[in-house]
Residue, then its C-alpha position, 0 to 999 in steps of 0.5 A: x483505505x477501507x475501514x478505520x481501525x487505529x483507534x482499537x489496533x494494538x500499535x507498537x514503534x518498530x525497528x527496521x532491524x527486526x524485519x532484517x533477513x525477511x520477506x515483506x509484502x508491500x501494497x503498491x498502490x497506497x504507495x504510488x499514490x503517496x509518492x505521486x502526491x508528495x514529490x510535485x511541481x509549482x503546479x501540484x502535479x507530479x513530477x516529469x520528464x519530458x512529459x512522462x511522470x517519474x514521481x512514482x519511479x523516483x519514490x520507488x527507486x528511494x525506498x526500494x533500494x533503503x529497504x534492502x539496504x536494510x535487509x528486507x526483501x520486499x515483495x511488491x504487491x499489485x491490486x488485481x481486478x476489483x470486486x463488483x462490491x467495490x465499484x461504488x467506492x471506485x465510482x465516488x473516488x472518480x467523481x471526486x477526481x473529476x471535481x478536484x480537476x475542475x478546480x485546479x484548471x480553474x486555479x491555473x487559469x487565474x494564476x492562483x499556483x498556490x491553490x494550483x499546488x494544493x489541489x494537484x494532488x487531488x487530481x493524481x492517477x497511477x496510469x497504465x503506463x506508470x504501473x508498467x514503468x514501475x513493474x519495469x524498475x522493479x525488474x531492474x532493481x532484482x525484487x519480486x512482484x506478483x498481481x493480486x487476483x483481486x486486492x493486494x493487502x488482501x493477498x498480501x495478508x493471505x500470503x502472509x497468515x500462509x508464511x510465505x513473508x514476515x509481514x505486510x507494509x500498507x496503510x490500509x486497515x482492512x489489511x488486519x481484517x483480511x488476516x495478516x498476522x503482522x501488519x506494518x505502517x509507514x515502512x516505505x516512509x520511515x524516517x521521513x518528515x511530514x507535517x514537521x515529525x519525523x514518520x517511524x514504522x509502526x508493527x500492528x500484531x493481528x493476534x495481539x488487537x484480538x487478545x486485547x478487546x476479546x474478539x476473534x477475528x471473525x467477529x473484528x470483520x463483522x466490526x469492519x463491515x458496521x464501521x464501513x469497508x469498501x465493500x460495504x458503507x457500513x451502519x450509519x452510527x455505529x464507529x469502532x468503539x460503539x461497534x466494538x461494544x456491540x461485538x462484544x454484547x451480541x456476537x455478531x451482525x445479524x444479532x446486532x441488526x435485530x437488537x438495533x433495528x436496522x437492516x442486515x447488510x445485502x450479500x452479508x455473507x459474501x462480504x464477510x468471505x473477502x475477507x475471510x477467504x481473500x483470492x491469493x493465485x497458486x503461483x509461488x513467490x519468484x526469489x529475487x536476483x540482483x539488479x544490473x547497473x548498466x541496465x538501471x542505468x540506462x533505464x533512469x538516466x537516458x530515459x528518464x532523466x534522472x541525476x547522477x546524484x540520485x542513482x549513486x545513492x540507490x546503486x550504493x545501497x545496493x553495493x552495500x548489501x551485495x544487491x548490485x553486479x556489472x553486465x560485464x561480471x554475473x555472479x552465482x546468484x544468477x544461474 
């Protein structure tokens, strides 16, 4: 989740309306695992189809299809190899898994299903297979994706800050010190209940955070890094106010480091340019076409089992905002 941000981010409610007729780049992976966690069995794992995983699909298909309805063209990010930098955070993420899986065989096996259901989600993955099973509907559904160099909220920022889409919807913070201008939250979970509220989208202006605490942006990612990102653990006391204070004293890292006597961080440098100068590809944005019934169809329902009930909705939405033709009638859109 990289850095915490939300308590100097400049955070305004947003109306789905105001991204209608725009190209939104969407971080896939925080998304899956959002999906994979909350749509779960008595046992806390995800949900299933003769014993293939359709969490991830069924979130998907709901919010994919919700977003168009809407007017957005949501581009579809997914994370490319990462960093050597970030194999510390990676390997701290396995051995946490490792342990919560430790303890769920432990709560099934003494028939406790309700710590079983609670520590569930701790063990979930986003596998291979699910990743090109999402790619798959993604295809169905007509929307575009891309495969990030490295990062997808830092292609998707560069993509963004470029102009080839309005905004980027992810929850991790280090998605404004990557650089994009507009950064929106909870988009794929607007107006969804969750620990009793309804969930709104949240837009967080780059420009206006900036503004606000008179930092440039090179300087919030010198915040970013003492805070602790996952190319870096940060300063151990230092948090995003004392940080911010510091930023705006001394300028920068290595002033602070030798006003503050501690260490400046090893590949300095090198971090600060993830950021700053994020890996994006040269490939052009494909346009998006519309999705096929039959296909979607088979796809869903024959193959994973999904009710009649769930797809008519997706394929209604679709209707509504003339996303949807039969295999039978192809439409201009398509040549």
């Amino acid at each position: 989740m990289g850095c915490n941000l939300r308590d100097l981010a400049v955070i305004e409610p947003l109306k789905m309306k105001e991204l209608s007729g725009q190209r939104v780049a969407v971080d896939v992976f925080l998304n899956a695992y959002q999906f994979i966690t909350s749509l779960t069995g008595q046992d806390g794992k995800p949900l299933s189809y003769d014993g293939r995983p359709v969490a991830h699909l069924m979130g998907f298909l709901d919010r994919t299809t919700v977003m168009l309805a809407e007017g957005i063209d949501p581009v579809f990010v997914f994370d490319g190899r990462p960093h050597e930098l970030k194999m510390e955070t990676l390997k701290g993420r396995k051995d946490r898994k490792k342990e919560a899986v430790t303890r769920w065989e432990a709560a099934v096996e003494a028939g406790d299903m309700t710590a079983a259901k609670k520590l569930g989600p701790q063990t979930a993955e986003y596998t291979p297979e699910m990743v090109a099973d999402t790619k798959r509907l993604f295809e169905l559904l007509g929307v575009t994706w891309v495969e990030a160099p490295m990062e997808a909220e830092g292609a998707a920022a560069v993509r963004c800050a470029n102009g080839e889409v309005g905004a980027v919807a992810s929850q991790d913070w280090d998605t404004l010190l990557y650089g994009a201008p507009m950064m929106v939250r909870n988009l794929t979970s607007h107006g969804t209940r969750k620990f009793g509220r309804v969930l709104q989208a949240e837009k967080v202006m780059l420009a206006e955070t900036l503004a606000k605490h008179e930092i440039t942006h090179e300087q919030l990612v010198d915040l970013g890094i003492m805070i602790g990102t996952d190319f870096h653990p940060g300063i151990k006391g230092i948090g995003p106010k004392t940080g911010l204070k510091l930023i705006r004293e001394h300028s920068n890292i290595e002033a602070i480091a030798e006003v503050k006597g501690f260490e400046v961080p090893e590949r300095l440098n090198e971090i600060r340019s993830l950021f700053l100068e994020h890996p994006v590809g040269d490939e052009p944005l494909p346009k998006s076409v519309h999705a096929v019934e039959e296909d979607l169809r088979d796809f869903l329902q024959k193959e994973r089992g999904f009710s009649d009930g769930r797809v008519q909705r997706a394929l209604d939405r679709l209707t509504s905002v003339a996303r949807l033709r039969s295999k039978s009638q192809p439409t201009l859109f398509d040549f």
